[in-house]
MARDRENGU-504229 format. One line per field, with one value per residue (C-alpha): residue in three letters; x, y, z. Coordinates in steps of 0.25 Angstrom, whole numbers, always signed. Each point is the difference from the previous one (the first is absolute). Layout:
resn: ALA,...
c1: X,...
c2: Y,...
c3: Z,...
***
This chain:
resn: UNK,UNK,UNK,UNK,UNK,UNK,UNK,UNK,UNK,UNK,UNK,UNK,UNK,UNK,UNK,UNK,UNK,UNK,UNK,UNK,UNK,UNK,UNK,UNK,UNK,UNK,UNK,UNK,UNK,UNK,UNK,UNK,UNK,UNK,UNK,UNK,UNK,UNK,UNK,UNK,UNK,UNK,UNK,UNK,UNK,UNK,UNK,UNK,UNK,UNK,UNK,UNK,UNK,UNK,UNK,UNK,UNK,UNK,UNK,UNK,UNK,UNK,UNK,UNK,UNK,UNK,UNK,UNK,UNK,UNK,UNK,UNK,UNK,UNK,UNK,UNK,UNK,UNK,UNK,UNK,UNK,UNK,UNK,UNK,UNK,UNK,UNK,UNK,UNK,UNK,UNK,UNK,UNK,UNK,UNK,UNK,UNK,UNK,UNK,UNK,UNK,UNK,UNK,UNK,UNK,UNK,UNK,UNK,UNK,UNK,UNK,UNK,UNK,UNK,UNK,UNK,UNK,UNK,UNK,UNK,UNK,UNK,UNK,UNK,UNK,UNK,UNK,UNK,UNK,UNK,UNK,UNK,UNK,UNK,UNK,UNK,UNK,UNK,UNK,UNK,UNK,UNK,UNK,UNK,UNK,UNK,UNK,UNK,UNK,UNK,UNK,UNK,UNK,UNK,UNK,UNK,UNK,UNK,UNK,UNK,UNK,UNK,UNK,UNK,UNK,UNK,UNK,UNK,UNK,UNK,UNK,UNK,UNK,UNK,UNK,UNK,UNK,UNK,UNK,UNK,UNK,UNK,UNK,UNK,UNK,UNK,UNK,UNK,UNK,UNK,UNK,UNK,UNK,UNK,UNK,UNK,UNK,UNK,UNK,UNK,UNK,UNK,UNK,UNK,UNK,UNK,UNK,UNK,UNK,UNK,UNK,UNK,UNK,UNK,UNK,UNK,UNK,UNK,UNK,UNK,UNK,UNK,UNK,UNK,UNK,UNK,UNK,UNK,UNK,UNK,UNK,UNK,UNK,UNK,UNK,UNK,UNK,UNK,UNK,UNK,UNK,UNK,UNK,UNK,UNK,UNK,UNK,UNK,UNK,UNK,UNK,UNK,UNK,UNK,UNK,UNK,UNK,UNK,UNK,UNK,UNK,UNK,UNK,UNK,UNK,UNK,UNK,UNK,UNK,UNK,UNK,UNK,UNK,UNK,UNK,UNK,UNK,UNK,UNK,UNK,UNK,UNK,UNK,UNK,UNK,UNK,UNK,UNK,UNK,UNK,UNK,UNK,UNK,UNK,UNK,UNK,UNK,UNK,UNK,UNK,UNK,UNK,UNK,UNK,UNK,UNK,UNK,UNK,UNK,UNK,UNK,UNK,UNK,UNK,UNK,UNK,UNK,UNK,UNK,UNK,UNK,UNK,UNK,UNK,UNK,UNK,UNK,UNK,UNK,UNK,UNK,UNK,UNK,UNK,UNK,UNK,UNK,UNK,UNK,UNK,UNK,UNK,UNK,UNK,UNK,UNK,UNK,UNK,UNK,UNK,UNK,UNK,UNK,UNK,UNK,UNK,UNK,UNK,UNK,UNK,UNK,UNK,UNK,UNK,UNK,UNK,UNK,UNK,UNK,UNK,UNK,UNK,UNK,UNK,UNK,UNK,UNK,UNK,UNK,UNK,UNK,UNK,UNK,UNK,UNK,UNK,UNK,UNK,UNK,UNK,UNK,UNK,UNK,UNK,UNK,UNK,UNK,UNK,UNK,UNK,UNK,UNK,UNK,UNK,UNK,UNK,UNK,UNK,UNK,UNK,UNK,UNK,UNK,UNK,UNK,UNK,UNK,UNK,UNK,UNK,UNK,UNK,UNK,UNK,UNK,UNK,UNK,UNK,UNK,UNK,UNK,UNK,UNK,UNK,UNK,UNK,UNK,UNK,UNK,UNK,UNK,UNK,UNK,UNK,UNK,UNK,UNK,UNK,UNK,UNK,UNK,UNK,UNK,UNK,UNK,UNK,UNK,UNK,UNK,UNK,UNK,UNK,UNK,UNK,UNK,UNK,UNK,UNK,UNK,UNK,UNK,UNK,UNK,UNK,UNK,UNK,UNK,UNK,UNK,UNK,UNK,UNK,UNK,UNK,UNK,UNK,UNK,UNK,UNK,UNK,UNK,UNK,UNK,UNK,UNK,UNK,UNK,UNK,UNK,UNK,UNK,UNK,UNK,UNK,UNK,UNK,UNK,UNK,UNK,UNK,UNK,UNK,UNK,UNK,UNK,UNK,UNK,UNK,UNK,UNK,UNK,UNK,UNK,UNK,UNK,UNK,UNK,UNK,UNK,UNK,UNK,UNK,UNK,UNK,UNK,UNK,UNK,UNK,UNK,UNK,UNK,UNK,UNK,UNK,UNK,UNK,UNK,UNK,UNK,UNK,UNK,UNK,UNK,UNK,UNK,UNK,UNK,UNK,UNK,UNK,UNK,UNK,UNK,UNK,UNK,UNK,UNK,UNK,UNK,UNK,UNK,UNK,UNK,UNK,UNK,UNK,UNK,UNK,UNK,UNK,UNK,UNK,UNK,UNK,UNK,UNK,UNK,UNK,UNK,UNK,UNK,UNK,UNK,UNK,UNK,UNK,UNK,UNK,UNK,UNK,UNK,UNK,UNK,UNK,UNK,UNK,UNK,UNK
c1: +200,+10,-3,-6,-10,-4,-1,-8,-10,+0,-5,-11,-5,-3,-4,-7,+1,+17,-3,-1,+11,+10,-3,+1,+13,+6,+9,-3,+9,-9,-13,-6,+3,-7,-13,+0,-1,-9,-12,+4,-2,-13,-5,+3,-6,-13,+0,+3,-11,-10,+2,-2,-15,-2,+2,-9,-11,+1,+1,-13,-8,+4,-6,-13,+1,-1,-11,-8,+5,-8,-13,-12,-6,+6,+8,+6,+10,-5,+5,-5,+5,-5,-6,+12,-1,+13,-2,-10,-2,-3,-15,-2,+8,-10,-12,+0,+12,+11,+13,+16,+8,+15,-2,-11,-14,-10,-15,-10,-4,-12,+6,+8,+7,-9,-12,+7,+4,-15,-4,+9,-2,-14,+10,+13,-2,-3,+10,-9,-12,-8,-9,-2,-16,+6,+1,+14,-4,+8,-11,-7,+13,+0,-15,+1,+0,+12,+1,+11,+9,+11,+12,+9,+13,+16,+5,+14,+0,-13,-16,-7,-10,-3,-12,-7,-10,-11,-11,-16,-7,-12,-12,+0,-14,-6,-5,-14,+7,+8,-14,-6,+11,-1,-16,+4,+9,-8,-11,+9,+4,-15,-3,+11,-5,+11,+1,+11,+3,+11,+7,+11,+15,-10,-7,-12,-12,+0,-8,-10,-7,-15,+3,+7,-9,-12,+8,+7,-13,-1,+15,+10,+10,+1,+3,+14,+11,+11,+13,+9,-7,+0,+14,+4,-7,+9,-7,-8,-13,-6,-12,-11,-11,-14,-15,-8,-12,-8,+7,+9,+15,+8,+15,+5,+13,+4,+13,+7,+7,+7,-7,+12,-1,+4,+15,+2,-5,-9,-11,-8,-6,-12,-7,-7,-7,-9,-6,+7,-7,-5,+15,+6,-9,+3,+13,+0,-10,+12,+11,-8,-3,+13,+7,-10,+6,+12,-10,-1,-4,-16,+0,+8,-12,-9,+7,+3,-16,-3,+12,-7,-14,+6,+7,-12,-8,+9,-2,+15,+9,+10,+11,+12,+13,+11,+15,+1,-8,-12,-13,-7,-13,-11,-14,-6,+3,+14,+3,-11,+10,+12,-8,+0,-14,+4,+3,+9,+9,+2,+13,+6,+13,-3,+12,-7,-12,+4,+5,+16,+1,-11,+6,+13,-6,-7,+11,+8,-15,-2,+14,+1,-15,+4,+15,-4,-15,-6,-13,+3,-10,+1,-11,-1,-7,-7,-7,-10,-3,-11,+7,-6,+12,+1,+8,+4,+5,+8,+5,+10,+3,+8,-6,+6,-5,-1,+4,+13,+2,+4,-5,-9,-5,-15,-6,-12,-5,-9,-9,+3,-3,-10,+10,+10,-10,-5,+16,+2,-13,+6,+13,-5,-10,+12,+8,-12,+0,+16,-2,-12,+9,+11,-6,-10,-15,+0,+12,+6,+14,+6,-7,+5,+1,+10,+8,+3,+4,+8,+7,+4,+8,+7,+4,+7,+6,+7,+2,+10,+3,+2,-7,-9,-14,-9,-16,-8,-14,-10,-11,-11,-2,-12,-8,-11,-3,-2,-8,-9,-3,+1,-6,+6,-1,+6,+12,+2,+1,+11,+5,+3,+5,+9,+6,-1,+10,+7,+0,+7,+11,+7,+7,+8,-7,+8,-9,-12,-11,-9,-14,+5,-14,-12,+7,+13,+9,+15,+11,+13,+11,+10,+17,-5,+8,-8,+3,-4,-13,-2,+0,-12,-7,+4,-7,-13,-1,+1,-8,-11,+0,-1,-12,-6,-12,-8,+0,-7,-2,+16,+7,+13,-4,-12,+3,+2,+15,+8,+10,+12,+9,+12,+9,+12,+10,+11,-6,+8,-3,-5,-10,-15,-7,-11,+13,+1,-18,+3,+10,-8,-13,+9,+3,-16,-1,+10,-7,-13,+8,+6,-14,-2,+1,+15,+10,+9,+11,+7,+12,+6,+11,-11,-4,-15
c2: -102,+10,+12,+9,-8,-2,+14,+2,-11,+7,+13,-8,-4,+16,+6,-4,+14,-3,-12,+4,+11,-10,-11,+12,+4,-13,-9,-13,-10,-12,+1,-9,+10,+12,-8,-2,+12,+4,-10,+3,+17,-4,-9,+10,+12,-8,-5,+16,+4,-10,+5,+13,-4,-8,+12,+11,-13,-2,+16,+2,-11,+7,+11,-8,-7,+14,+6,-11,-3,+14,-3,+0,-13,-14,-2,-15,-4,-13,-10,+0,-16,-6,+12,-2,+13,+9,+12,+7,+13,+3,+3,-12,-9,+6,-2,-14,-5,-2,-3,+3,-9,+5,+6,-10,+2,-11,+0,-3,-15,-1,+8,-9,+7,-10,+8,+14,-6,-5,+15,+6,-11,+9,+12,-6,+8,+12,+10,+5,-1,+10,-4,-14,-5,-15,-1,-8,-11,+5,+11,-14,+1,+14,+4,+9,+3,+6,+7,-3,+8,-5,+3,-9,+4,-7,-4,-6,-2,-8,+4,+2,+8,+12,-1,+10,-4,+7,+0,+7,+10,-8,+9,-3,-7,+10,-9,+1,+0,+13,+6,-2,+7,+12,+1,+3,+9,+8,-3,+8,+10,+4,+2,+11,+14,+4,+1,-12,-4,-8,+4,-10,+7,+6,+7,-6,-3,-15,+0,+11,-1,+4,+12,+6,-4,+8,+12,-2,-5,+3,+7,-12,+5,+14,-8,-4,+8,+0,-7,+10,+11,-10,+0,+14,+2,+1,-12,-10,+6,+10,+9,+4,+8,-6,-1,-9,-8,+11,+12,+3,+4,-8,-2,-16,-2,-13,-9,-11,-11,-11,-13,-10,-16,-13,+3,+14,+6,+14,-5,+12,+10,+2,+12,+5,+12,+7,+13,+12,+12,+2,-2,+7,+12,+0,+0,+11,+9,-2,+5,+11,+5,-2,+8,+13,+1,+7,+12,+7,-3,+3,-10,-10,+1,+0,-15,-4,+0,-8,-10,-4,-1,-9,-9,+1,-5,-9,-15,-4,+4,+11,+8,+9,+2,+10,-1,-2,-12,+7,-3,+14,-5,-12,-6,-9,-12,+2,+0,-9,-10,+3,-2,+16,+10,+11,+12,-12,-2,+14,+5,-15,-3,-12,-6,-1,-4,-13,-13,+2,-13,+7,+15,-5,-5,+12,+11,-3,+1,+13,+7,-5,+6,+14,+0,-4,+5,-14,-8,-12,-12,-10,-10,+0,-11,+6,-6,+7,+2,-8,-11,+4,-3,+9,+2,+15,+2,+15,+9,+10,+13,+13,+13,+14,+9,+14,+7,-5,-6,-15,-13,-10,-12,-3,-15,-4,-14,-8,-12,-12,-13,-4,+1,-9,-11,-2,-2,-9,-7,-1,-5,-9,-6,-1,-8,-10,-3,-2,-9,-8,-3,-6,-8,-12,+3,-14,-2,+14,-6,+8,-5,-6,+13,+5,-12,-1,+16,-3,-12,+10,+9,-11,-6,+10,+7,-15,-2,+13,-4,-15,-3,-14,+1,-10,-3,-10,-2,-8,-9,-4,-16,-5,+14,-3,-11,+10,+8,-10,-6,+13,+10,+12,+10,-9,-2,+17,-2,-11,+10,+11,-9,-4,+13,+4,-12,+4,+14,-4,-6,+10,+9,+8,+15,-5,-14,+0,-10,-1,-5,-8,-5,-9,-8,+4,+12,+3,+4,+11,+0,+11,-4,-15,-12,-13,-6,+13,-4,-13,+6,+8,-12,-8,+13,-2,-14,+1,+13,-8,-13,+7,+10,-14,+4,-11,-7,-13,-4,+1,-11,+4,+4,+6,+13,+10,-1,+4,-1,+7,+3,+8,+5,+10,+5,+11,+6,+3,+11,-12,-4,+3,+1,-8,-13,+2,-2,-12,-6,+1,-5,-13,-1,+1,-11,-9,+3,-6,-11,-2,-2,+15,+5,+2,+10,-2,+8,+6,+8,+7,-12,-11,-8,+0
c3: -100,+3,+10,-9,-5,+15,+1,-10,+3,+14,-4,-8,+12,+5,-11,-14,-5,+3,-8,-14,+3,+2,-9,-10,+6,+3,-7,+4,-2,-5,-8,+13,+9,-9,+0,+14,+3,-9,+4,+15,-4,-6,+12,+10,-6,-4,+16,+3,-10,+6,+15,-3,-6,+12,+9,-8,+0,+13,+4,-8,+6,+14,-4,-2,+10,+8,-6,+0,+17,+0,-7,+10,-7,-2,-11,-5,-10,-6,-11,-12,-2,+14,+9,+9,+11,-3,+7,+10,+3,+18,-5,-4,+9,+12,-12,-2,+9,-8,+7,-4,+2,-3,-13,-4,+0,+6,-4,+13,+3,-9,-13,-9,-13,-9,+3,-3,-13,-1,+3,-10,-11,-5,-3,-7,-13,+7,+4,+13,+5,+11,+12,-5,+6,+2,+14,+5,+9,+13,+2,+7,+10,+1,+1,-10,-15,-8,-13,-7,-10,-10,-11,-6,+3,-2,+13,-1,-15,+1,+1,+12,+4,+10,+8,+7,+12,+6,+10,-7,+9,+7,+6,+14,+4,+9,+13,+6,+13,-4,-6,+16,+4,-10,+3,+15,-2,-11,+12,+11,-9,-2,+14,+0,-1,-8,-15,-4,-14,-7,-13,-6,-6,-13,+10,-4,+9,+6,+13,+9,+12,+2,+7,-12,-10,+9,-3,-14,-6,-13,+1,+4,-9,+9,+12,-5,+4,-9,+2,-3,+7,+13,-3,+0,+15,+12,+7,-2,-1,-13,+4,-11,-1,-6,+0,+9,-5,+6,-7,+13,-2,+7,+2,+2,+4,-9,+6,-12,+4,-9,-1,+1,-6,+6,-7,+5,-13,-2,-5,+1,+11,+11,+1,+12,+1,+11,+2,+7,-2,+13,+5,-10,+2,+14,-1,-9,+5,+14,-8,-6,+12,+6,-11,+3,+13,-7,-3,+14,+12,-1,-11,+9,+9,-7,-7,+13,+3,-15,+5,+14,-7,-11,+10,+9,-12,-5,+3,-2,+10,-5,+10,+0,+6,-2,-3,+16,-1,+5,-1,-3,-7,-1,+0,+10,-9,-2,+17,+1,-7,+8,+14,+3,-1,-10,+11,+9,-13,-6,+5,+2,-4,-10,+5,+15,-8,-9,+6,-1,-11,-10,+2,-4,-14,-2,+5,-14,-10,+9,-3,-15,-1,+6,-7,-12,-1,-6,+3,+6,+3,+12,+3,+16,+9,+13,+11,+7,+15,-1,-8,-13,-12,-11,-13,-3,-14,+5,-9,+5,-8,+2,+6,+2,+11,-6,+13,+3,-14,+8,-6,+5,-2,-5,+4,-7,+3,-6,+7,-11,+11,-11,-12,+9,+5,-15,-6,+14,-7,-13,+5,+9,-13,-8,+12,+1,-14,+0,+11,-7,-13,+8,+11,+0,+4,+7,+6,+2,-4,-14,-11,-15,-6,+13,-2,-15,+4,+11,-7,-12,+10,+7,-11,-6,+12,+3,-14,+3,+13,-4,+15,+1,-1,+4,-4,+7,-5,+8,-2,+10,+0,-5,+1,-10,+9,+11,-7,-6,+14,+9,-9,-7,+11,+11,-13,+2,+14,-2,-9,+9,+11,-9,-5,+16,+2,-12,+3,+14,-7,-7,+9,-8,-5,-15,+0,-5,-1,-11,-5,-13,-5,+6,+11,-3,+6,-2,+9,-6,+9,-4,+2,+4,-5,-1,+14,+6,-10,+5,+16,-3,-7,+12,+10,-10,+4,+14,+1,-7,+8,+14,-6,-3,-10,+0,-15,+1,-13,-3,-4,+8,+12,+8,-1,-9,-7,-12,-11,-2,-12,+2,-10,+2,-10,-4,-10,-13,-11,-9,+7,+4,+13,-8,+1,+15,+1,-9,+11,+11,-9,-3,+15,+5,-9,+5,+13,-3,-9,+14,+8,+3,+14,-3,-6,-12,-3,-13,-5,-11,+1,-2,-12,-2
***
């Protein structure tokens, strides 16, 4: 071949679309060499051709791939010949526990892609089907059931199907336990004086007290304050004008505050409303008369004499002091509360007359009052001389003096001791029933539901910390025996000397000690590998034997003693909290297996 059949071939090699420009071109030498070419034009283009289908399939099932990497529920790729698992979207790998492998798929332990086939077999003529009622047997491993969703689709040149997966709402069973709970409070919340109702984000009624049903009756709907129109105040309080039972007008000052879920969601608002009038008309009548001072001087007089027989009159301490911080006017109420007789404190600097640390929190409310003439409101806590505390709910408003035109402060205080004491009851109520719904009633150690809760937490902060945690659960030897020949009541007793002991063991304010069930109590320590496990199981022993709680009818030793099962593990996205109750379970077995009185130890590393 000489060298310009070389070069010819050479350019082959680069470009197909050279090819045929070429071999049109060319004068080849032989016949052999023309048909050379030819088939090596035609291979390389077909190969160029292929590579670029390859691309815009595999472009395309990128795309896919991202949308579906988005979905909110699980989506699988299945084969349509063997159910053999060839994609998985992130919803559905944390659904059912599919794992990647590289750029495979696995299926979880107790799946095989025979019974995907199986499931799918029912609808091979179709081309879809929607919310399919034939539950798929992993719902036994997961504890749930799934609705399922599928289309036929080509997936590398062959059929396959797209699954989509997804949990049904279930309605929550409501627990009597949680009904006790709602009667008390609905039992606290009647006792208040104050009208209180619940609406939900409609705006529609969910809940009242006694107190406002007495004075809505027959009306509820006019004792709703408007969302909006709460919103559009300046604070948090809305002030309306109505009728009485009785036919009285009165004005009730109505404070909404968002009801916020478990989750940090609004899921509607409290009302509380209560009656004003008497302040608001005091409070009114005081500014009135305060403005008529700007007439002359006889009418200044003349209001000065109405001012000192309403705050004479008046039950609820009320005082004033200049722009010097001056007190110019009180009644006996108001110096009664600051220690001082009314004609001792007029004339006083309040500076001279308020402890240093309470002067300095209210020297700013005072200046932003008289600079910027608003109302403010303070809740102040006094002690008496004679020991007596008191709540004041004071509100502190502007006043001008007509002749000298200089600002002031008005104080208005209100006595509302009673209003604190029944909210400390309701706080406290709703602290007791907290307490109740975590601890044991027996043994004062935290209860089941505690545990499983606590549990849930750690595990997830050390499935991102990728810390050890440990689980111990123990068994009292032989306790049916004890409570057969000893009685039940001396059982509870053994109970609580147990969880004392117990209790004694942990030290860290992370650990917790736990009732499991009946005889049975488990121990969570946080950041803990397994030899740090099996030192606490070993305390558990020792504290035991030297408490010595006679057991004679045991049948490894005379006093009381336990089992202990302890598990530890790293745990991993993968896996459940439910795997690591299962390993120590194993281990409390191999304990009693073992003759009891013993600890048996497990870790992720094991094989059981």
């Amino acid at each position: 071949m000489n060298y310009r059949s070389k070069f010819i071939l050479l350019i082959l090699l680069f470009s197909p679309s050279a090819c045929w420009a070429l071999i049109s071109s060319a004068d080849f030498d032989s016949p052999i060499l023309m048909f050379t070419s030819v088939v090596l034009a035609i291979s390389i283009g077909s190969a160029f051709l292929a590579l670029i289908f390859h691309n815009i399939r595999l472009s395309s099932f990128k795309k896919i791939q991202a949308n579906l990497n988005y979905l909110p529920v699980g989506a699988v790729i299945v084969s349509g010949c063997d159910g053999s698992l060839l994609y998985a979207n992130k919803a559905c790998r944390e659904l059912i526990g599919v794992r990647k492998v590289g750029s495979n798929y696995i299926y979880p332990d107790n799946i095989e892609p025979q019974m995907l086939y199986d499931f799918l077999r029912p609808h091979s003529n179709e081309t879809g089907f929607r919310d399919w009622g034939k539950e798929l047997i992993l719902s036994d491993r997961l504890g749930m059931k799934l609705k399922i969703s599928g289309q036929r689709i080509r997936f590398k040149r062959k059929m396959a199907w797209l699954l989509y997966l997804y949990e049904p709402q279930q309605h929550n069973v409501v627990q009597s336990k949680i009904e006790q709970e709602q009667r008390v409070f609905q039992s606290v919340l009647n006792s208040l004086s104050e009208l209180v109702y619940f609406q939900d984000n409609a705006d529609r009624m969910i809940g009242t007290n006694k107190a406002f049903d007495r004075f809505w009756r027959g009306r509820l709907n006019d004792g709703l304050i408007d969302s909006e129109e709460a919103s559009l105040s300046s604070n948090n309080s809305t002030h309306t004008w109505t009728t009485s039972p009785e036919g009285c007008s009165r004005l009730l000052e109505t404070n909404k505050t968002l009801l916020i879920g478990d989750n940090g969601e609004v899921i509607g608002t409290l009302g509380i409303s209560h009656d004003v009038t008497d302040w608001h008309e005091m409070q009114e009548s005081l500014k009135t008369e305060i403005e008529k001072r700007e007439v002359t001087e006889q009418t200044l007089a003349q209001r000065n004499n109405l001012l000192d027989t309403i705050l004479s009159a008046s039950q609820d301490p009320i005082g004033l002091f200049n722009q010097h911080w001056v007190y110019v006017g009180c009644n006996e109420s108001f110096a009664h509360s600051l220690g001082y007789t009314t004609e001792t404190l007029l004339g006083k600097v309040v500076s001279d007359v308020l402890d240093p640390d309470k002067w300095e929190l209210c020297r700013p409310i005072d200046e932003e009052v008289m600079a910027k003439g608003i109302t403010s409101k303070t809740e102040d806590y006094v002690i008496l001389e004679d020991g007596t505390p008191i709540w004041y709910e004071v509100a502190k408003s502007p006043y001008r003096d007509p002749t000298n035109n200089s600002v002031g402060v008005l104080v208005m205080a209100r006595d509302v001791t009673e209003r604190k004491a029944t909210e400390q009851q309701l706080a406290d109520a709703i602290m007791d029933l907290q307490e109740l719904s975590f601890i044991d009633s027996l043994t004062k150690v935290a209860n089941r539901r505690s545990f499983d809760e606590q549990l849930r937490k750690l595990w997830h902060g050390h499935v991102r910390e990728q810390q050890p945690l440990t689980l111990i659960l123990c068994d009292i030897d032989y306790f049916k025996a004890f409570n057969d020949n000893y009685g039940h009541q001396q059982g509870d007793i053994a109970l609580q000397e147990v969880a004392k002991v117990l209790r004694n063991v942990v030290q860290r304010g992370t650990d917790e000690v736990a009732r499991y069930g009946g005889e049975e109590f488990a121990f969570l320590l946080p950041n803990t590998d397994l030899k740090g496990g099996e030192i606490v199981a070993a305390n558990i022993h020792q504290e035991l034997a030297t408490k010595g709680l006679t057991h004679g009818y045991s049948n490894v030793a005379n006093t009381l003693t336990v089992s202990l099962g302890i598990a530890s593990v790293i745990p991993l996205p993968s896996q459940d909290y439910g795997d690591l109750v299962g390993m120590a379970d194993v281990a409390l077995y191999k304990a009693k297996a073992a003759g009891r009185n013993c600890s048996m130890s497990i870790s992720d590393n094991d094989d059981f």
